[in-house]
C-alpha positions as a Markdown table, in Angstrom:
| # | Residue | x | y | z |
|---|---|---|---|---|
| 1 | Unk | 105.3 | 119.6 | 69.5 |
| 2 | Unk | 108.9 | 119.4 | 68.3 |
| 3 | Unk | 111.6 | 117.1 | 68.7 |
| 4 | Unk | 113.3 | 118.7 | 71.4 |
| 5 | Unk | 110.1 | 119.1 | 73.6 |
| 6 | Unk | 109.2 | 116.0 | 73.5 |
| 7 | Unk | 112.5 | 115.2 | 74.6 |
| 8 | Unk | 112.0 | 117.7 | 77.2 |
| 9 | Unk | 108.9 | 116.1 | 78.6 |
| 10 | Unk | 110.1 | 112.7 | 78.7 |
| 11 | Unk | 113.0 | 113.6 | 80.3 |
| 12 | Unk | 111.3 | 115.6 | 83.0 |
| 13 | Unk | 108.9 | 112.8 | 83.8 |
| 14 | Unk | 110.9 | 110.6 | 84.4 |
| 15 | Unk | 112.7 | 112.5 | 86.8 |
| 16 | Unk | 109.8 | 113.4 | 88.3 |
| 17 | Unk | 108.8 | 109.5 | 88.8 |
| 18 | Unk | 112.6 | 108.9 | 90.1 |
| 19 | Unk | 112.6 | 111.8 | 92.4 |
| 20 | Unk | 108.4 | 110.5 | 93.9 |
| 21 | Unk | 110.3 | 107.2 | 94.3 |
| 22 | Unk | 112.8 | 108.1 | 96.0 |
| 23 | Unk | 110.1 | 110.4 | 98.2 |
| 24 | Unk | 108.4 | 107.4 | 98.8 |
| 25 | Unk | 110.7 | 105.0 | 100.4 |
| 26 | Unk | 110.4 | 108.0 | 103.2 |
| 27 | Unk | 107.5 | 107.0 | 105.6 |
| 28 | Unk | 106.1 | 107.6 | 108.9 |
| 29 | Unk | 105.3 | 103.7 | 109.8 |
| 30 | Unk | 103.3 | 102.6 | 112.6 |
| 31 | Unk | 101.5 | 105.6 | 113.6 |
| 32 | Unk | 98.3 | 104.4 | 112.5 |
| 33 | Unk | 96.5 | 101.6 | 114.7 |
| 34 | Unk | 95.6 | 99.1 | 111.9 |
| 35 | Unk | 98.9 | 99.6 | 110.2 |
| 36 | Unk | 99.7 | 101.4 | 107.0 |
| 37 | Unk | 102.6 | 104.7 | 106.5 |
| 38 | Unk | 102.3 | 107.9 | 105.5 |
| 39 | Unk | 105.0 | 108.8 | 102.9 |
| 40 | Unk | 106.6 | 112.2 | 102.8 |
| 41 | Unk | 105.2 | 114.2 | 99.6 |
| 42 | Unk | 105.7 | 111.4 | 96.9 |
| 43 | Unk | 103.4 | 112.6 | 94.8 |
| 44 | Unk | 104.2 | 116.6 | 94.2 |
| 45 | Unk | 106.5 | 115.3 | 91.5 |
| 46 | Unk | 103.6 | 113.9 | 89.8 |
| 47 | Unk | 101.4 | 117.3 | 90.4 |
| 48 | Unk | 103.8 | 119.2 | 88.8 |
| 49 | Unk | 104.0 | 117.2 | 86.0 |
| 50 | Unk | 100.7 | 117.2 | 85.4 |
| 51 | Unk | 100.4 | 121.3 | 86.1 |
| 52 | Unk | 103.4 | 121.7 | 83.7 |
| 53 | Unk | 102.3 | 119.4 | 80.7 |
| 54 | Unk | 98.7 | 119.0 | 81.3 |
| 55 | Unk | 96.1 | 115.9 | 83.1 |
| 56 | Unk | 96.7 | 113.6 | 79.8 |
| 57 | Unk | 100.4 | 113.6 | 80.0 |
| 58 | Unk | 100.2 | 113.4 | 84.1 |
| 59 | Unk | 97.8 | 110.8 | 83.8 |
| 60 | Unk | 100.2 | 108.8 | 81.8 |
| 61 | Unk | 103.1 | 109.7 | 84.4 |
| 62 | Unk | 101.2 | 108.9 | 86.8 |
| 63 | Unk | 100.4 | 105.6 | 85.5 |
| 64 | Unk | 104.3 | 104.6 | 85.0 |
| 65 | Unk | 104.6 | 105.9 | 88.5 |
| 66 | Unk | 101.9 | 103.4 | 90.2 |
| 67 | Unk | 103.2 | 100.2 | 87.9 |
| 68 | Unk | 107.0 | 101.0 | 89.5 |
| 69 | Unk | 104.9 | 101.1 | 92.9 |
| 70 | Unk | 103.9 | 97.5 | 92.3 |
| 71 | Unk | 106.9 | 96.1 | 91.2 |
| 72 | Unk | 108.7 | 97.6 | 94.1 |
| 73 | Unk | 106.1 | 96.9 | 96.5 |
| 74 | Unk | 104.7 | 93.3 | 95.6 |
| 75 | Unk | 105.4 | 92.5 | 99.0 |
| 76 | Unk | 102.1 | 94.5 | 100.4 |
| 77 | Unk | 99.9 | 91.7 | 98.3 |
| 78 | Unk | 101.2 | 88.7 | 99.9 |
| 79 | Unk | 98.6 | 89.0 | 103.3 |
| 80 | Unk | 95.8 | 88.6 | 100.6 |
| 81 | Unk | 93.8 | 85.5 | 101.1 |
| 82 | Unk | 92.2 | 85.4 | 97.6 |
| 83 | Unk | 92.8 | 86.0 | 94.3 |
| 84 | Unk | 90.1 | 89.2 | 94.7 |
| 85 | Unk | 91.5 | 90.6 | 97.6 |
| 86 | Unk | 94.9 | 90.6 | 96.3 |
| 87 | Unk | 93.5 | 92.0 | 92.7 |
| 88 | Unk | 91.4 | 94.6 | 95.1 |
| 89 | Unk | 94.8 | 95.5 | 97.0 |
| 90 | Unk | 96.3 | 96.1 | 93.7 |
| 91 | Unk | 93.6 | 98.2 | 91.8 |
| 92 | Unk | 93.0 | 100.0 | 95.5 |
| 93 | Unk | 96.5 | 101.1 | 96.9 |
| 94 | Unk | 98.2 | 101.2 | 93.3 |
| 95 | Unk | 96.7 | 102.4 | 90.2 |
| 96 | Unk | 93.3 | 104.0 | 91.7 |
| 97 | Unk | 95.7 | 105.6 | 94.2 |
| 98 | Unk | 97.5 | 107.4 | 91.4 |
């Protein structure tokens, strides 16, 4: 791959992760009856990625994607009451969720 497409695909994925972030501060709270949202298409960004540049690459997108997700919702780990439940949340709703 050259220069310039590498470029490319850098430059689209992270786009792509800005635009699922963005997506996903959109949610449907509170229509569930043990809590939880449903966010409004966050991850097509990441599907298209991954249909335009192949599973590796999306994979790795993907990844980035769900470590933003943490740092922008550490909030969600703070009803843990042990260290495995809050390592569980993480590995769970975060990176297996990706």
């Amino acid at each position: 791959m050259t220069k310039t497409g590498t470029t490319r695909r850098l430059v689209e994925s992270a786009l792509m992760i800005a635009i699922g972030t963005v997506l996903s501060t959109i949610k449907f709270d509170g229509i569930w009856a043990f809590g939880g949202g449903v966010t409004v298409c966050s991850m097509v960004p990441l599907v298209l990625i991954s249909y335009r540049w192949g599973w590796k690459w999306g994979g790795f997108t993907a990844f980035v994607y769900s470590v933003l997700q943490i740092m922008l919702g550490l909030d969600n780990v703070q009803y843990a009451t042990s260290f495995g439940m809050a390592v569980a949340i993480v590995l769970l709703d975060y990176v297996l969720a990706y």
